[in-house]
C-alpha positions in Angstrom: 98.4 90.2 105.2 100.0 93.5 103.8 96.8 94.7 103.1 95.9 94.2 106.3 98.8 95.8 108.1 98.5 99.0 105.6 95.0 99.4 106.7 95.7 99.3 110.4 98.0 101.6 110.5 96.2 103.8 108.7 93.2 103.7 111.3 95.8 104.2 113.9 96.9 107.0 112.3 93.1 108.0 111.5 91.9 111.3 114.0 88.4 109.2 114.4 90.4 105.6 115.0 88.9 104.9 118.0 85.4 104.7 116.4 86.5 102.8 113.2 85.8 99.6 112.2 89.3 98.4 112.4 89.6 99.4 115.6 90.4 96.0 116.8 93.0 95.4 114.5 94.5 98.7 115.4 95.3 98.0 118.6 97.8 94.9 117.4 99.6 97.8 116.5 99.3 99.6 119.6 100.5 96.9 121.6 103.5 96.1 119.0 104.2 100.0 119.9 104.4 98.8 123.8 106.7 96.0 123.2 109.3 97.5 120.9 108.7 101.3 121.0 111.3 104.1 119.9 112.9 104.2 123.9 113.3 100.5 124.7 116.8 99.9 123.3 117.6 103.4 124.1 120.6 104.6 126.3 120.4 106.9 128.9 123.3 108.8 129.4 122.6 112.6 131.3 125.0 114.1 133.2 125.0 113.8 137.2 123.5 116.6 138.7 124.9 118.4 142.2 122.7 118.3 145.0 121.8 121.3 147.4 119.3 122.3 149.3 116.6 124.7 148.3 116.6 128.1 149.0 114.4 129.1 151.8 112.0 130.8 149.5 111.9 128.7 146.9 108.3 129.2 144.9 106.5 125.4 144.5 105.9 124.8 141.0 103.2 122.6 139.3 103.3 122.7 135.3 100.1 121.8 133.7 100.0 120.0 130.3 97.0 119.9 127.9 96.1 117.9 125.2 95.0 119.4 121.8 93.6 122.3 123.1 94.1 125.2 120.4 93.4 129.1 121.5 91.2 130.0 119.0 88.5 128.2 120.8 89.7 129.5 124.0 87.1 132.9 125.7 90.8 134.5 127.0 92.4 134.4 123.6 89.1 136.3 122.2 86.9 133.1 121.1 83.3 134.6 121.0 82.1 131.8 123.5 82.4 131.7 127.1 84.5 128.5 126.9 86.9 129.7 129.9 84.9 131.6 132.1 87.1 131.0 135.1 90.3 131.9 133.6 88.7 135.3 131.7 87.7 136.2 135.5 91.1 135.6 136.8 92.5 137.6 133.9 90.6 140.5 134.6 92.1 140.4 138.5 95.8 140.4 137.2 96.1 136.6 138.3 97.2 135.5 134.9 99.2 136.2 132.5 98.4 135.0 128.6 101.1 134.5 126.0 100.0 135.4 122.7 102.5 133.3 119.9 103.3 130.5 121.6 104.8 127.7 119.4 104.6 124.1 119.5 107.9 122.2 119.8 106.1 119.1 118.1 103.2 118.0 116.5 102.2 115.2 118.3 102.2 114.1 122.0 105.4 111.7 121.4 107.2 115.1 120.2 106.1 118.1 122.3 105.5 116.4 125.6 109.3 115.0 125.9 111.1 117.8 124.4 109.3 120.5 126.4 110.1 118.6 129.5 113.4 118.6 128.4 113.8 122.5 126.7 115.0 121.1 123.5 113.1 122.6 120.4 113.7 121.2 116.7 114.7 118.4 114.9 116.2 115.3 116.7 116.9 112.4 114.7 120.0 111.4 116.5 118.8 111.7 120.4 119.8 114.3 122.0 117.5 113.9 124.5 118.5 110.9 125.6 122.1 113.1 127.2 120.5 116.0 128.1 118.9 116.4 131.6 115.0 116.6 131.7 113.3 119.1 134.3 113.2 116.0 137.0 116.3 116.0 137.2 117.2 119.7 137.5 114.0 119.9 140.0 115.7 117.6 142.2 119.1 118.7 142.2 117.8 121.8 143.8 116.4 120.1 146.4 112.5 119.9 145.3 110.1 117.1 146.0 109.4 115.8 142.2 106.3 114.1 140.6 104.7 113.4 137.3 101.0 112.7 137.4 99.2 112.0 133.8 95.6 110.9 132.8 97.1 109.4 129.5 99.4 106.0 129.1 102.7 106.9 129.4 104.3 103.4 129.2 103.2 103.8 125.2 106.5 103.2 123.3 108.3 103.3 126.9 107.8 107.1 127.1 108.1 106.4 130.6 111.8 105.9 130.5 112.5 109.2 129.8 111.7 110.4 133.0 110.9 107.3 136.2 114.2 107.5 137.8 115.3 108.1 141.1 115.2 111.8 140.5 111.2 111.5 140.1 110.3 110.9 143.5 106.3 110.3 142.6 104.8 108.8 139.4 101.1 108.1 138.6 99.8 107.8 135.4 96.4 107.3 133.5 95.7 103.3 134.6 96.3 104.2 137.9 93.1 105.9 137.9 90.9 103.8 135.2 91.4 100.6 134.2 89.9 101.8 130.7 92.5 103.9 130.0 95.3 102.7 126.3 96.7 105.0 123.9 93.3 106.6 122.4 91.3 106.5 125.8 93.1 108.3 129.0 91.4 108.9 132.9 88.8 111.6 133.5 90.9 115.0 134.4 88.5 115.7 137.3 89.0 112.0 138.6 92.8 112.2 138.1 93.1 115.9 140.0 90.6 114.7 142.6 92.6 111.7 143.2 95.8 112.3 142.4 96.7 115.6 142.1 95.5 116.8 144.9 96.0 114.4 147.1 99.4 114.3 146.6 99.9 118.2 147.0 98.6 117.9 150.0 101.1 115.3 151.4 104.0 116.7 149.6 103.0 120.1 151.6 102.5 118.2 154.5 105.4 115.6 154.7 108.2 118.3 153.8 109.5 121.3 154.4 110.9 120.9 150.8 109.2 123.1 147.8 106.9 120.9 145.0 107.6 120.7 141.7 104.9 118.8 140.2 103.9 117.9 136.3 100.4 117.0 135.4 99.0 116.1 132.4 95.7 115.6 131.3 93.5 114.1 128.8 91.9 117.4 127.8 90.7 117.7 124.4 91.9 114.4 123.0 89.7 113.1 119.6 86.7 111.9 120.4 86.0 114.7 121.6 82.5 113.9 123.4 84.5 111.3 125.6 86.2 113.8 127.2 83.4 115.0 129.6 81.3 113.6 131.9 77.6 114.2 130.4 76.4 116.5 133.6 79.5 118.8 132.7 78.4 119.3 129.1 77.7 123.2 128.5 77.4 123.7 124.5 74.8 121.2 123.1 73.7 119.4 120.7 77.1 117.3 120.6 76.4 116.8 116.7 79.3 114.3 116.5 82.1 113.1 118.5 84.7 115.4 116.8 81.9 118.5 116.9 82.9 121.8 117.5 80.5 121.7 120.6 82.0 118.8 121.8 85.1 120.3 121.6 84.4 123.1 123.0 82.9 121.4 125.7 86.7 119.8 126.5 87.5 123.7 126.2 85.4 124.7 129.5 86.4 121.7 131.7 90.3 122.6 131.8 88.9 125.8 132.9 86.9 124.3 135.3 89.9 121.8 135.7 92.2 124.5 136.6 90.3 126.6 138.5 89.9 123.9 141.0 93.7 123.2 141.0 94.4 126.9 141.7 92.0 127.6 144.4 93.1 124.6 146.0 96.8 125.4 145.9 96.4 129.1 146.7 94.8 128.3 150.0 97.7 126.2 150.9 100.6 127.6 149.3 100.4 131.2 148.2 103.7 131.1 146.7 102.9 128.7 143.8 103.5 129.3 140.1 101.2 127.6 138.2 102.1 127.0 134.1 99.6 125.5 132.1 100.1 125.2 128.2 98.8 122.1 125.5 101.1 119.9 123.7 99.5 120.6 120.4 96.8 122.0 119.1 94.1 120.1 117.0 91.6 120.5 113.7 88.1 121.6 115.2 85.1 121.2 112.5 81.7 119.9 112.0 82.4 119.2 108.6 85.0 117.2 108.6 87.5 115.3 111.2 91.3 116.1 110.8 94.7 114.4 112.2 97.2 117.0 113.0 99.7 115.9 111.7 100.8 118.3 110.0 102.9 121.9 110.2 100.1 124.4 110.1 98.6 126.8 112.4 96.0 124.8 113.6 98.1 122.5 115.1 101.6 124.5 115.9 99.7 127.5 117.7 99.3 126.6 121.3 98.2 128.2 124.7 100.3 129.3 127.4 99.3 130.6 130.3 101.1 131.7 133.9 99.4 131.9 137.1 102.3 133.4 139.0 101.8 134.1 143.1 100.6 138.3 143.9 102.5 140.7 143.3 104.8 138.5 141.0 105.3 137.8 137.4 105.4 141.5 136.1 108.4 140.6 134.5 107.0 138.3 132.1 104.7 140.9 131.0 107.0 141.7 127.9 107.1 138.5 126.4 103.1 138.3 126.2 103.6 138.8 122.3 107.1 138.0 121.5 108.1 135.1 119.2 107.2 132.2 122.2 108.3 128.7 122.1 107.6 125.8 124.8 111.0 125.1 125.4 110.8 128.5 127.0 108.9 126.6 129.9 111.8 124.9 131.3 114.2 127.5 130.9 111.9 130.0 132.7 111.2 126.7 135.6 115.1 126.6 135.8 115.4 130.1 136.2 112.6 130.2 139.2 114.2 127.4 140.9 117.7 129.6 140.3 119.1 126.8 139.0 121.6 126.7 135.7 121.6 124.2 132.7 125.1 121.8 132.1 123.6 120.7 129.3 122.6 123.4 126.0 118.7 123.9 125.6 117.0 126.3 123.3 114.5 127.5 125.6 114.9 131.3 126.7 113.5 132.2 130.5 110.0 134.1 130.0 111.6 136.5 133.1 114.4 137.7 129.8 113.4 139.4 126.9 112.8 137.2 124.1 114.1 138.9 120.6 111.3 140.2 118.4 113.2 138.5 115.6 113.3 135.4 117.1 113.0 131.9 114.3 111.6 128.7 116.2 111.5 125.4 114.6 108.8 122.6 115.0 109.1 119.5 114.3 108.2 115.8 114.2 111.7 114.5 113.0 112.5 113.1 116.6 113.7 110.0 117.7 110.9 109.7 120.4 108.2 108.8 118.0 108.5 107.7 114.1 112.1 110.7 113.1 109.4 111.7 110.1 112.2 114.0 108.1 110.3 117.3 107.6 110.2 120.6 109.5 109.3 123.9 109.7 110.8 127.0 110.4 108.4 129.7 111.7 108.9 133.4 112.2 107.4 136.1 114.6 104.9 136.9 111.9 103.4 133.2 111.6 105.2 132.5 108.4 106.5 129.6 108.3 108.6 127.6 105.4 108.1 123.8 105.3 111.5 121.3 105.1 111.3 118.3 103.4 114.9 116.4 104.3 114.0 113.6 102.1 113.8 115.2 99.2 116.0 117.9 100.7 113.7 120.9 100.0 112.0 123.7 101.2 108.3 124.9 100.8 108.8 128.5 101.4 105.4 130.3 102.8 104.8 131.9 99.1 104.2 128.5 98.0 107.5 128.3 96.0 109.7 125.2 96.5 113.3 125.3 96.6 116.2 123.4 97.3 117.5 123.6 101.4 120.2 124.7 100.2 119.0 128.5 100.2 118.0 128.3 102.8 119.6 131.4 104.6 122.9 129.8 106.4 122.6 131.0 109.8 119.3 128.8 109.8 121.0 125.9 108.2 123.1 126.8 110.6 120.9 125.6 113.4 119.3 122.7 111.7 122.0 120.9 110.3 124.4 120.8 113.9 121.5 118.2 114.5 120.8 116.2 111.4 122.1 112.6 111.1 
C-alpha cells in the first residue's frame, strides 16, 4: 500500500501524468485533494471594505490569466516564429504595451494564481492571505460589477474559497463549460470566451451603468500540450509528442488568437477598457525531454505581461517596460486605476509609478495555499537569483556556493523572515 501511494503521487506530480499508466490511481489523490485541501479548515478573516460609488469615468477592467505560457516562445518577446501574430500587429500600432522582467510570484497554479489576485509576493507559510483583501473585494468596494470566469477547476483544494463571496457578484468555472473538465484537463479557451466571457460582458455592459471588473482564466498551455487546441486550429506541425515544442507552440498562437477576439470585441463596446493579460507560470518546452516546473529557474519564474490600455492611455507605464517587474504589481496597478487605496500591506508597486532599478522580488512555493514547500528564491534585476533552502536553513547563492541564511544580507532577511513561521 505505501508503495502504491509513493507511486501515485509521484504521477500526480509527473508533467506527463495525465498520459501515465497510473493515471487512475492518481486521481484517488486528486479527489483526496477535493475533500481535504489546504483552504477547507481555513478562516477567513479580511477586513470590511467601505462602499462608494464609482467614479463617472471609471475604466472597465478585465485581467487575463494564462497558464504556462513562457515568453521565449512568444513572436512579441523576439521568438523567431510567428506564434502571436495578432499581438506583434497590435504592438506595432501602440495598442500594447510589453513588460520585459516580469517575475512570477509562484511556481505553480495553487501559488501565483491566489497571491497575484491578492498583491502578496513571497513566502507564506502562516496565511496571510487568508486576512488580506483579494482584488474582488477592493473591485467591489468601488462600486464595480465583479466576476471570475476560469476554464480550469477551481474547487481543487477549495481554491474557490478564496474568492466566491458576496463581493464576486458572477462566478463560472471550467465544468461549467465541459463536463470533462478535473485538475489535469480544463474547458477549451475559445468555448469558455465564446460562452462565457463574452456573454457576460455583454450583459454586465448592458444591465449597468456600473464599470466591469472581470478575471478570466484559461487553460492555455497546460501539459499535454496537444490537448490544448482544437485540431483545425493547429498552425506548427508535425505535433511530434504531446509535450512537443510544436504543440506548444501551437497553445502559444491560440491565446493570441484567444485575445485578439476578446479585445476586438470589447473595444467595440467599451473603448475605455484596460485589458491585462499575464501567465501564472511559465513551463519546460522540449522535444527531448518533458519537465515539471517545479522548480526556481528561469524557465519557469519568467513570465509575460502584457497591457492593452484604451488610446491615448497607458504612456505612463512605458518606464517600467524593463524594470525589475513582479505580478503582485498587477493588483496594485488595478487598485490604482480604480483609485482605490489598500487597508491591508501588499508588495505590489502600481505599473503607473516607477519601479526602482534595484528592486529584489521573491518567488516562492512556501505558501499555505498549496503543499508550504520551505524553499525560495530571491531574484534580482539582473536574473540572478539565490536559492533558500529553510529546512536546512541555507542559501544556494547564484555562483553555486552554499551558505548558511544567515548571510544573507539583513535587509533581505529582513523581508523574509517578518513572514516565516
Amino acid at each position: 500500500m505505501l508503495l502504491f501511494v509513493l507511486l501515485t503521487v509521484n504521477w500526480y506530480s509527473a508533467p506527463a501524468f495525465q498520459l501515465a499508466p497510473l493515471a487512475y490511481a492518481g486521481n484517488v489523490v486528486r479527489a483526496l485533494d477535493l475533500g481535504s485541501g489546504k483552504n477547507s479548515d481555513a478562516v477567513i478573516d479580511r477586513p470590511a471594505l467601505p462602499q462608494r460609488a464609482a467614479a463617472p469615468d471609471a475604466p472597465n477592467i478585465i485581467w487575463v490569466i494564462g497558464e504556462s505560457l513562457k515568453p521565449k516562445h512568444m513572436g512579441i518577446y523576439g521568438y523567431a516564429r510567428d506564434t502571436t501574430p495578432q499581438l506583434s500587429r497590435m504592438q506595432r500600432e501602440g495598442k500594447l504595451i510589453v513588460f520585459d522582467n516580469v517575475l512570477s510570484i509562484g511556481t505553480r497554479t495553487m501559488t501565483s494564481v491566489p497571491y497575484m489576485l491578492h498583491g502578496l509576493q513571497g513566502i507564506d507559510p502562516r496565511g496571510l492571505i487568508y486576512k488580506t483583501p483579494s482584488i474582488f473585494n477592493y473591485a467591489r468596494s468601488a462600486g464595480y460589477q465583479t466576476a471570475l470566469i476560469t476554464a480550469q477547476d477551481f474547487q481543487w483544494r477549495n481554491i474557490d474559497r478564496l474568492f466566491v463571496d458576496k463581493d464576486l457578484g458572477h462566478f463560472q468555472q471550467g465544468i461549467d463549460f465541459s463536463s470533462s473538465v478535473n485538475v489535469s484537463v480544463d474547458a477549451d479557451d475559445l468555448r469558455v470566451l465564446d460562452r462565457g466571457v463574452l456573454p457576460y460582458w455583454e450583459r454586465s455592459a448592458r444591465a449597468s451603468a456600473q464599470p466591469v471588473f472581470l478575471v478570466t482564466q484559461m487553460s492555455g498551455s497546460h501539459p499535454p500540450f496537444d490537448a490544448q487546441v482544437p485540431a483545425a486550429f493547429k498552425q506548427f506541425l508535425p505535433e511530434t509528442g504531446p509535450n512537443s515544442v510544436n504543440a506548444f507552440d501551437n497553445t502559444v498562437w491560440y491565446t493570441d488568437l484567444y485575445l485578439s477576439r476578446l479585445l476586438a470585441q470589447v473595444r467595440s463596446r467599451s473603448p475605455n477598457t484596460w485589458v491585462i493579460y499575464t501567465s501564472d507560470h511559465g513551463q519546460y518546452v522540449s522535444d527531448r525531454e518533458t519537465r515539471f516546473h517545479g522548480d526556481l529557474g528561469e524557465a519557469v519564474t519568467h513570465v509575460p505581461l502584457l497591457v492593452f490600455p484604451p488610446a491615448t492611455k497607458g504612456q505612463d507605464m512605458a518606464i517600467n517596460t524593463r524594470s525589475p517587474v513582479s505580478q503582485a504589481d498587477i493588483m496594485a496597478t488595478v487598485l490604482d486605476l480604480m483609485g482605490q487605496q489598500n487597508v491591508t500591506d501588499i508588495d505590489g508597486i502600481s505599473l503607473r509609478r516607477p519601479i526602482p532599478a534595484d528592486r529584489m522580488r521573491i518567488v516562492s512555493p512556501y505558501m499555505i495555499t498549496l503543499h508550504n514547500d520551505p524553499k525560495a528564491a530571491i531574484v534580482l534585476p539582473d536574473g540572478q537569483r539565490h536559492e533558500i533552502d529553510f529546512t536546512q536553513q541555507s542559501v544556494k547563492w547564484a555562483d553555486g556556493r552554499v551558505t548558511p541564511y544567515s548571510e544573507l544580507p539583513p535587509q533581505w532577511r529582513a523581508r523574509i523572515d517578518a513572514r516565516q513561521p
